[in-house]
C-alpha positions, 0 to 999 in steps of 0.5 A: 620531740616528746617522749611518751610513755606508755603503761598496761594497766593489767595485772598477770591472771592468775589461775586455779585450777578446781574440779567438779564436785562429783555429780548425782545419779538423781534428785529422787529423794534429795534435798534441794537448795534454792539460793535467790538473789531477789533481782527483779523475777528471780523467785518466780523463775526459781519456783518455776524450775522447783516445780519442774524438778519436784514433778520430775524427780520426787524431791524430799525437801526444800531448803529456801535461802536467800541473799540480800546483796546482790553484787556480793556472795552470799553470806558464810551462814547462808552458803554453810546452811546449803552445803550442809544440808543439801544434796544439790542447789540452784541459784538464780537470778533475775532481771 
C-alpha cells in the first residue's frame, strides 16, 4: 500500500489594518490628480470623469501623471508628485 502526502501550498494571510484618509466636503476649488495606466481607452474614460467633475464642482487645477508599467505601482515620483500637490486623485484604468 502507498503512503501520499499531501501539502497546502498557502501561506498564513496577513492583515493590516489602515483607515480612510478623511474625506473632502468639495472639489470646489481643489486640486485634482489624474493618474493613467495608458491601458487601452483609459484617457478617454479619465477625461471624461475630469469633465464631469470640472462641470460639477469648479476644480482649480489638474495635475495629469501617468504610469508607464501597468502590472506595477506607479513610480515613488509620480505617487510623491499627487500626494503633494493634490487634494484628491482619480486613477483609472482601461480595457
Amino acid at each position: 500500500m502507498a503512503t501520499y502526502t499531501m501539502l497546502k501550498p498557502t501561506a498564513v494571510g496577513r492583515t493590516k489594518r489602515a483607515s480612510l484618509a478623511p474625506g473632502l466636503d468639495s472639489l470646489h476649488g481643489k486640486t485634482v490628480g489624474i493618474l493613467s495606466n495608458q491601458k487601452i481607452n483609459a484617457d478617454e474614460v479619465l477625461e471624461a470623469i475630469l469633465a464631469a467633475m470640472q462641470e460639477k464642482y469648479r476644480i482649480a487645477r489638474v495635475v495629469k501623471r501617468t504610469k508607464r508599467i501597468q502590472s506595477q505601482p506607479a513610480p515613488s515620483e509620480v505617487m510623491n508628485d499627487l500626494v503633494n500637490l493634490c487634494d484628491a486623485v482619480v486613477h483609472g484604468v482601461g480595457d
